[in-house]
N, C-alpha and C positions, 0 to 999 in steps of 0.2 A: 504494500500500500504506500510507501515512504517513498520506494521509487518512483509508483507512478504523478504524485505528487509533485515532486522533484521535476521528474519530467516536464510534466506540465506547466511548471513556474519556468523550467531553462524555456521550454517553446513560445510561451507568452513573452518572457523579456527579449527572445529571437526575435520576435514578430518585429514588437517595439523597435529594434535595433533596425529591423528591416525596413519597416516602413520609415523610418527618422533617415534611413540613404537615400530610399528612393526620395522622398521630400527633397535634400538637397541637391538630387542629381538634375530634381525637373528645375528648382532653382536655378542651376548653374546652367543648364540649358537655356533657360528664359535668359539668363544674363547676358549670354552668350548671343544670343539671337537678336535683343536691341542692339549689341553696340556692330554687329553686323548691320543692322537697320542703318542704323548714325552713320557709320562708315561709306556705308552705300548712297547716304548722303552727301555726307562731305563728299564726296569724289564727284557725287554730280555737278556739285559747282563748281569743281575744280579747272584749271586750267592748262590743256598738256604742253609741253613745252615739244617748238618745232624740232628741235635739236634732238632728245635724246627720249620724250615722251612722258617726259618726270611730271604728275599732277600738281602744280604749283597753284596761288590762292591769291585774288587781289586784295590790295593790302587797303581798306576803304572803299572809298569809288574811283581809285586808278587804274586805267588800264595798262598802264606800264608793267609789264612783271619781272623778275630778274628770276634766273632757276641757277640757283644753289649749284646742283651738279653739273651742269655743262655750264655756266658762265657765259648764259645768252640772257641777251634782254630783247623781249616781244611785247605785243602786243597779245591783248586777251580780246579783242573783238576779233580780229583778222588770222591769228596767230600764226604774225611774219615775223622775223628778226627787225627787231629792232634797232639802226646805227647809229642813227642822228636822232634826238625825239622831236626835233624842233623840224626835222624833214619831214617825218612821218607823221606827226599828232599836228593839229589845225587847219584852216578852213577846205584845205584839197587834202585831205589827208581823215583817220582816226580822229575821234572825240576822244582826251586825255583821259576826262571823267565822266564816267557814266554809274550811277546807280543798277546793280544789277535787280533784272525782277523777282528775284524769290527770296529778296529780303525786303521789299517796300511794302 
């Protein structure tokens, strides 16, 4: 009788033990699954870079962007190299600053 007693308290605090993983597994799961969401965000606004395809981010509302690993500066409307900005951004050319739409 002791054993099956015994028994039945190891299986019940098993359960408990089980159920309290899975709980944190689906947690980590869900955790997992927004900042995938977020990420898949941020990337949508991101900006690739003509050169090397790095997703770079305007910094306000300038179009100008410079990309860290290849050490080009473009344009995020047209995304051409950028040499001169004073050739490329004004009235024949790119608008410097533009508000983008999925933050107004």
């Amino acid at each position: 009788l002791w054993q099956a007693i015994k028994s039945r308290s190891y299986k019940s605090e098993q359960c408990k033990i089980d159920r309290e993983k899975l709980r944190v597994k689906v947690e980590v799961n869900d955790v997992v699954r927004n900042m995938q969401k977020e990420l898949k965000l941020a990337l949508s606004r991101a900006h690739p870079c003509p050169g090397c395809r790095q997703p770079n981010f305007k910094v306000g509302n300038n179009n100008h962007i410079f990309c860290e690993t290849c050490r080009v500066h473009y344009c995020a409307l047209c995304h051409t190299v950028v040499r001169k900005s004073k050739e490329h951004y004004g009235p024949r050319g790119c608008k410097q600053h533009t508000v983008d739409p999925d933050f107004v």
